[in-house]
C-alpha positions in Angstrom: 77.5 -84.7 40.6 76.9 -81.4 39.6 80.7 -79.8 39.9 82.2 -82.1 37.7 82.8 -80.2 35.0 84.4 -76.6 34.6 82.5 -73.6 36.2 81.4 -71.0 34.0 80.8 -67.8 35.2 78.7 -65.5 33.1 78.5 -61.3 33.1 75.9 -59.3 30.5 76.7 -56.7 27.6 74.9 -54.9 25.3 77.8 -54.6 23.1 80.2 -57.0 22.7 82.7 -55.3 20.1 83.2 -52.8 23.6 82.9 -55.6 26.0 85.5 -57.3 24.1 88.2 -54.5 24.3 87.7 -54.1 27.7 88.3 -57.8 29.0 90.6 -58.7 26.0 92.3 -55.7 25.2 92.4 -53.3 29.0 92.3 -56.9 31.5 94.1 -58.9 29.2 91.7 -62.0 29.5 92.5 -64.6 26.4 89.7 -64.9 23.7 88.1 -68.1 23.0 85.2 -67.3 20.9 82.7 -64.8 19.9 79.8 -65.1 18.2 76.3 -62.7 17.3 74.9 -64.1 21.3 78.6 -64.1 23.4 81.9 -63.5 24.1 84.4 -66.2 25.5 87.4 -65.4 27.6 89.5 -67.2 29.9 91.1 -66.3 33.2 93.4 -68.3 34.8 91.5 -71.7 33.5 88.1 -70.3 34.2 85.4 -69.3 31.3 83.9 -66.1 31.4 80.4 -65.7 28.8 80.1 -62.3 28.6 76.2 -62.6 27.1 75.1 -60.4 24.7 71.7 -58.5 25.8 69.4 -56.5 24.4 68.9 -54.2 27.9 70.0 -54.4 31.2 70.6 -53.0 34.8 73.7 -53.6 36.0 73.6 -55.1 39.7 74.7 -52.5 43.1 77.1 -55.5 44.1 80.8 -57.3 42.9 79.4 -59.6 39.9 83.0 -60.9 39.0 86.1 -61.0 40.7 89.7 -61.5 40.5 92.3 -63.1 43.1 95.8 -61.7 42.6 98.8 -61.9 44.0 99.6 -58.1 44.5 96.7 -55.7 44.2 98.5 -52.6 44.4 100.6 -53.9 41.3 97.6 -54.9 39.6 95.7 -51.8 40.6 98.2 -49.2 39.1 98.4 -51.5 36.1 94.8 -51.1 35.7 95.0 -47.2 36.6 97.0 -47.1 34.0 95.2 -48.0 31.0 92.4 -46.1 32.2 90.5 -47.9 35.2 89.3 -45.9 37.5 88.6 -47.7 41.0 84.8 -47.3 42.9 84.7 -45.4 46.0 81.8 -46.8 48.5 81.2 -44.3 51.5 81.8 -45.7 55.0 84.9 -47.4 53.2 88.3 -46.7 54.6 90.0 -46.8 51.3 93.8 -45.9 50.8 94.7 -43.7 47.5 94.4 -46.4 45.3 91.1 -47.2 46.1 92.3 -50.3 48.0 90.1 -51.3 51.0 91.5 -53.8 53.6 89.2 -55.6 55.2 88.8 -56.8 59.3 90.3 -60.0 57.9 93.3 -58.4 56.1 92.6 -58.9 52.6 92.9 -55.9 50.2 90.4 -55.4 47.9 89.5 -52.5 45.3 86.7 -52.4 42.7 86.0 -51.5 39.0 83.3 -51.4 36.7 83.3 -53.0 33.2 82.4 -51.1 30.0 78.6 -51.9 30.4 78.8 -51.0 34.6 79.0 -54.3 36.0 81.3 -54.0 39.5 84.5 -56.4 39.5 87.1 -56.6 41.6 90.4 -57.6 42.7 91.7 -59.0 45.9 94.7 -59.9 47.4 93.9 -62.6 50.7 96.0 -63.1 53.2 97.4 -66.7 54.6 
């Protein structure tokens, strides 16, 4: 069967020095490798590739995200080293950029250093 091994999930950057303070140093995502094509990190037992490209577009839509816990606590931690959170017209979003859906989770977004859209979500039950 396919799933029996880990998931990876992958996300592009045209520089990886930047790409790596961003998850490593502003998200706090461990390191596992780097090299001239990648970098590595883990979150929460899942590998990220963050693939080294030449050009790109990033995509209009959430390419990565992240299921916490509390996402006003997360989202002022991230305000505060210097995230700034999307705003999306037709989005009832509180102050924080927090958006609760019909369902009741709580979601806000972000962009990376190279523009991809991530997110964090806090789901209810």
């Amino acid at each position: 069967m396919l799933v029996n091994g880990k998931t990876v999930a992958f996300v592009a950057s045209t520089d990886l020095a930047r790409a790596e303070r961003f998850y490593v140093d502003t998200l706090g995502l461990r390191r596992k490798d780097r090299d001239d094509f990648g970098l590595v990190v883990e979150a929460n037992g899942v590998t990220i590739r963050v693939a080294r490209v030449d050009d790109f577009e990033p995509q209009a839509f959430t390419v990565l995200g992240f299921d916490v816990d509390d996402v006003e606590r997360v989202a002022r931690g991230l305000a505060s080293k210097g995230i700034e959170f999307e705003r999306y017209a037709g989005m009832k979003q509180d102050s924080s950029g927090i958006w609760t859906s019909p369902g009741g989770s709580r979601i806000a977004w972000f962009k990376d250093a190279d523009g991809n859209i991530l997110s964090i979500a806090e789901h209810r039950g």
